[in-house]
C-alpha positions as CSV (number, residue, x, y, z in Angstrom):
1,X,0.0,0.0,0.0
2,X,1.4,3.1,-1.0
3,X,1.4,5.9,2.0
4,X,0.1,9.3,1.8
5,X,3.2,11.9,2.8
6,X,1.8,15.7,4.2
7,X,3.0,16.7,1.4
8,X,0.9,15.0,-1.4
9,X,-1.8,16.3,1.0
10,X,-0.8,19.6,0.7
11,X,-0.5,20.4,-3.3
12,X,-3.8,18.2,-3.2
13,X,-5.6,21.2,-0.8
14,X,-4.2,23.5,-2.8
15,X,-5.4,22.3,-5.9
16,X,-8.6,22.0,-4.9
17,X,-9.0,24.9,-3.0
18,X,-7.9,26.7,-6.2
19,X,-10.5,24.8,-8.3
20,X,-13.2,25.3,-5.6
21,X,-12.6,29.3,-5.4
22,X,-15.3,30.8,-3.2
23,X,-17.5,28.7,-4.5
24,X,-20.1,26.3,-1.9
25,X,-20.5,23.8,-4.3
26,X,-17.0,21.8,-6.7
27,X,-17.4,18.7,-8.8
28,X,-14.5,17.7,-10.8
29,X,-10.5,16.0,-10.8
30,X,-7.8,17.4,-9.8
31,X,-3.9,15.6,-11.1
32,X,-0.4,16.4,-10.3
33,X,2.8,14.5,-10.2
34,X,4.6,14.4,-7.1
35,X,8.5,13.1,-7.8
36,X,7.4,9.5,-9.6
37,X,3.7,9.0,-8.2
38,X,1.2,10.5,-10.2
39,X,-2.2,11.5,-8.1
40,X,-6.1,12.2,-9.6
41,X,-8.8,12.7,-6.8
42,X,-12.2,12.6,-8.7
43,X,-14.3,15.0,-6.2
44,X,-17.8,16.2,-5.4
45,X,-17.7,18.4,-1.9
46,X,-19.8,21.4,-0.7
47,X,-17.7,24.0,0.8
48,X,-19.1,26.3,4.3
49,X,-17.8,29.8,3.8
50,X,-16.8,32.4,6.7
51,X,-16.0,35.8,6.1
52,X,-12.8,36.6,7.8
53,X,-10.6,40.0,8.4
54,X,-7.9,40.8,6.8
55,X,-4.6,43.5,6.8
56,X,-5.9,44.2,3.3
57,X,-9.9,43.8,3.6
58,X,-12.1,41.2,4.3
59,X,-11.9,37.9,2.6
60,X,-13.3,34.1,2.6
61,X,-12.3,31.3,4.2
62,X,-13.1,27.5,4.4
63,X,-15.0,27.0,7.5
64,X,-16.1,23.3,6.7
65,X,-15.7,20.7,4.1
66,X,-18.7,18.0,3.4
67,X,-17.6,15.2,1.0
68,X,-20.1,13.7,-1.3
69,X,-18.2,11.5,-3.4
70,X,-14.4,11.1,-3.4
71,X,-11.9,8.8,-4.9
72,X,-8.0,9.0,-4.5
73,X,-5.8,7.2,-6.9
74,X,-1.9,7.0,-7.0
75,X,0.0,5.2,-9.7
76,X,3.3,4.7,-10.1
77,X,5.5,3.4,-13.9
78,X,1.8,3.5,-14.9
79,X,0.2,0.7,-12.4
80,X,-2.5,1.8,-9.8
81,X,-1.6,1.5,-5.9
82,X,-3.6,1.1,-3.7
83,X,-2.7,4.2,-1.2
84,X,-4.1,5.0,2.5
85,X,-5.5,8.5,1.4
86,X,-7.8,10.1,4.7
87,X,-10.3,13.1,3.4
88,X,-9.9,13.8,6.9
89,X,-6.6,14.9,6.7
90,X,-7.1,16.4,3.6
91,X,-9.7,18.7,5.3
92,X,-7.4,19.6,8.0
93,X,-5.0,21.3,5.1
94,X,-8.1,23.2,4.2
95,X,-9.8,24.5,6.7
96,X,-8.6,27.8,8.4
């Protein structure tokens, strides 16, 4: 089983928070490579918005994040792995 390292969890939050904007409702993929393992999440989550104060105005932030369908894959020289990937975690890189 391939393990999930923070930081595949990381460009993963940031990929989807950039797809998900300030936007309650995302449905899509998301891919990157990290070194040789390549990662797609297939995604359907509603986003809960809070309006938050900034230095340079106000702005929005995640406040919570409510899966509805998710799917995590990893593959490596091509082949699938089967990988420990926690949505929980992932949250916890996207929530402020």
């Amino acid at each position: 089983m391939y393990e999930i390292q923070s930081q595949i969890y990381e460009k993963t939050a940031q990929r989807l928070s950039d797809a998900m904007g300030d936007e309650c409702f995302f449905s899509g993929s998301i891919e990157f490579t990290d070194e040789d393992v390549e990662c797609r999440m297939l995604v359907t989550v509603m986003a809960y918005h809070r309006n938050a104060d900034g230095a340079d105005g106000g702005y929005k932030v995640v406040d919570d994040l409510v899966p509805i369908w998710w799917e995590f894959h990893t593959f490596i020289d091509g082949q699938e792995c089967i990988n420990d990937f926690d949505f929980g975690i992932l949250k916890s890189f996207i929530i402020a």
